[in-house]
C-alpha positions, 0 to 999 in steps of 0.5 A, a space after each residue: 760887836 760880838 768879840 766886844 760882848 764876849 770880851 766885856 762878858 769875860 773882863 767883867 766876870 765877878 769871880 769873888 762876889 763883890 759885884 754887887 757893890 760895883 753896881 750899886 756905885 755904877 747904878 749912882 753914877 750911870 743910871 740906866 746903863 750896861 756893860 753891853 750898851 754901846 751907843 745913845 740912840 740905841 735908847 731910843 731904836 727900840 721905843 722907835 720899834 715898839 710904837 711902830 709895832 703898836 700902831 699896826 697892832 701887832 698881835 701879842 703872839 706875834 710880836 716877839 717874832 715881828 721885833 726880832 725881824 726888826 731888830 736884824 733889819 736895824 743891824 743891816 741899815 746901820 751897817 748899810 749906812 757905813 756904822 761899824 763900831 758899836 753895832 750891836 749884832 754886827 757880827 751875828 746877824 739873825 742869830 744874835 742871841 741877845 737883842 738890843 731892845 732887850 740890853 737897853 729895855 732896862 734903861 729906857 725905863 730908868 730914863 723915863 722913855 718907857 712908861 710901861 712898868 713890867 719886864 720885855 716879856 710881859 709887855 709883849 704880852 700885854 698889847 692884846 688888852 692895851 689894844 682892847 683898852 684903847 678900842 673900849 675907851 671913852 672920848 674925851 669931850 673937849 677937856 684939854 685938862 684931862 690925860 689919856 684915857 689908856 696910859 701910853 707904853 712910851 713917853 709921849 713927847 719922844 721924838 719921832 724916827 727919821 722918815 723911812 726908819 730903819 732904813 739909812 739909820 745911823 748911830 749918830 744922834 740928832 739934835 732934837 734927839 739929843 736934847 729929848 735924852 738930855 731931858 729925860 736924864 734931868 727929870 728922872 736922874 737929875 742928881 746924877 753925874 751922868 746928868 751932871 755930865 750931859 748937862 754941863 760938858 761943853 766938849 766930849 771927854 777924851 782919853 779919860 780911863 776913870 771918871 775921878 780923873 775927869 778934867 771937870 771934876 773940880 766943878 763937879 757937885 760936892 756930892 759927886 766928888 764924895 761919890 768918886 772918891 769912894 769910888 776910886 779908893 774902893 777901885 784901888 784897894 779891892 783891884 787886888 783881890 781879883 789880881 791875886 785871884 788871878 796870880 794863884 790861879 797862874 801859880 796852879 795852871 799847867 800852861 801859864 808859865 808857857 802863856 806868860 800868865 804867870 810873869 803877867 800876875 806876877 808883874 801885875 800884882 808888884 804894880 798893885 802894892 806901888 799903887 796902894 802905897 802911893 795911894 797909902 795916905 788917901 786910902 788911909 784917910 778914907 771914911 769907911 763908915 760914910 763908903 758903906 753908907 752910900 754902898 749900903 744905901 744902894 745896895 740893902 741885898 748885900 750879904 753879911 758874908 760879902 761885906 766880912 770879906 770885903 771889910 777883911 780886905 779893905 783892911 789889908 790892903 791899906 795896912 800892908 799890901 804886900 802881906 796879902 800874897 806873900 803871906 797865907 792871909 790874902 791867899 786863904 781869904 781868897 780862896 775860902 771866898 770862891 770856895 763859898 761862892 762856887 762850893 765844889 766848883 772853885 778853880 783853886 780846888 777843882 783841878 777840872 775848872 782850873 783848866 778851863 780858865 783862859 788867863 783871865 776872868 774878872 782881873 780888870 780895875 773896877 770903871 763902874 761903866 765909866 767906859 760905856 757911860 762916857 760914849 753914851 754922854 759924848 754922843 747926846 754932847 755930840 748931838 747936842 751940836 747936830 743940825 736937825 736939817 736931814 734926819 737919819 
């Protein structure tokens, strides 16, 4: 798991700033999910933790120490049990850096599995006066209408972890789990693909790189149709500014003819101007103003600067591709860009931070987390069909 981090951490790097359009699409999509997720039933380990450690009242200052303690045993048990892919921590052990529970901890909020409003940190704060509210409040006198007295952390009708948790833990989920996170994703993202997806798909996609070529996607909501076509349009035509990014940096690097980087930018970048041609009259037809109203809309911190180069781009790419490497107007785009981003730190003029690139950084086509959403939906699918006879 841990190559798998540093690989995703590397492909995904946001070398010219357009990241935060990229996650406001993904964020529409795929709500409550990472980059660094790997599986479903990690939404629901950490909880498990948590509200084990509440119930045996485990001080404020211990907490974090107790949870890491946990955490670690929980990679042991996985691997113990034959799990190998999609271990968070598989490889580190005890000297994993970041914890499940803090990767998944934004969206156990999204979907509605954690209650608790504030970041990890100030929950763990927090359970000192949660346990003193809990001690001082009132009891109820038979009212069946009336809620807690204290605000619970968690969801209340979370399943239960399989007795002896997390011993024999595996990454599979079971039914009753499945269908408790497939009603989370329709009460609180219910508009979503991803709840569309868990919703509606029968059987787990395979072999679908982009979430535009699922083989559902003419049934899917007209809205997310739109959603995808903006999607992929702005996948297609801004994939050429990290490649040509790339390629100027090969163009520079003392090794790259040696690595084959050069050869590889090179190729790569004649494949982007074929895909935007082929693609010339879709892109043409696209509806700019509508794709800025549904990325303004989720993104409303966007810088002015941001959305100039990407307007600048966009308008390139659809126009005349090849111009945009060959000619100074891509290149100087580019590289006033990073310039702007990383001032005197900018690899195409800092000779020290261009040897430091290893052939690749942020060059990958932009999938808006398509990859990890879509184990994430196969697995509640998956266990969708489960039997709940042996829980583990």
């Amino acid at each position: 798991m841990d190559v798998v981090e540093a690989f995703r951490d590397r492909d995904t790097r946001d070398e010219l700033g357009i990241g935060v359009i990229r996650d406001a699409i993904a964020d529409t999509l795929f709500p409550g999910t990472t980059t660094l997720m790997t599986r479903a039933r990690y939404y629901l380990f950490g909880p498990w933790i948590y509200r084990r450690l509440e119930t045996n009242r485990t001080r404020s200052a211990d907490v974090e120490s107790t949870d890491r303690n946990r955490q670690v045993a929980l990679i042991s048990a996985l691997l113990a049990s034959g799990e190998s892919e999609g271990v968070i921590g598989r490889d580190r052990r005890e000297r994993l850096l970041r914890l499940p529970s803090s990767i998944y901890w934004q969206g156990v909020g999204v979907w509605g599995i954690r209650a608790y409003p504030d970041s990890q940190s100030s929950y763990f704060r927090s359970l000192d006066s949660y346990y003193r509210a809990l001690d001082s409040a009132p009891e109820h006198s038979g009212d069946e209408d009336a809620g807690p007295a204290v605000s619970p952390n968690w969801h209340p009708s979370m399943p239960g972890p399989p007795s002896g948790f997390p011993t024999g833990a595996t990454l599979q989920l079971q039914r009753c789990e499945a269908e408790y996170l497939k009603d989370r994703l329709r009460s609180r993202v219910g508009d979503s693909l991803m709840a569309w997806l868990v919703t509606n798909s029968v059987e787990p996609a395979t072999d679908v790189p982009y979430a535009w070529r699922h083989p559902l996607f003419e049934e899917f909501r007209d809205t997310h149709k739109r959603q995808l076509v903006h999607a992929r349009n702005f996948s297609e035509a801004i994939w050429g500014a990290p490649l040509l990014y790339n390629l100027m940096l090969a163009e520079k690097h003392p090794d790259a003819a040696e690595n084959g980087w050069l050869e590889d930018y090179q190729k790569r970048w004649a494949e982007w101007v074929a895909l935007m041609h082929d693609g010339a009259a879709r892109l043409q037809a696209w509806d700019l103003h509508d794709f800025w109203a549904l990325a303004d809309g989720a993104a409303p911190q966007m810088r002015p600067q941001t959305r100039r180069f990407i307007d600048t781009w966009l308008e390139g790419a659809r126009s005349d591709p090849e111009s945009m490497a060959h000619g100074d107007r891509g290149r100087a785009l580019v590289r006033r860009r990073e310039e702007a981003l990383k001032g005197p730190l900018a690899r195409l003029s800092n000779r020290t931070a261009l040897n430091m690139w290893g052939g690749s950084s942020g060059s990958q086509q932009l999938d808006f987390r398509w990859g990890t959403a879509q184990v994430i939906i196969d697995d509640i699918i998956v266990g969708l069909k489960a039997t709940d006879d042996a829980r583990a």
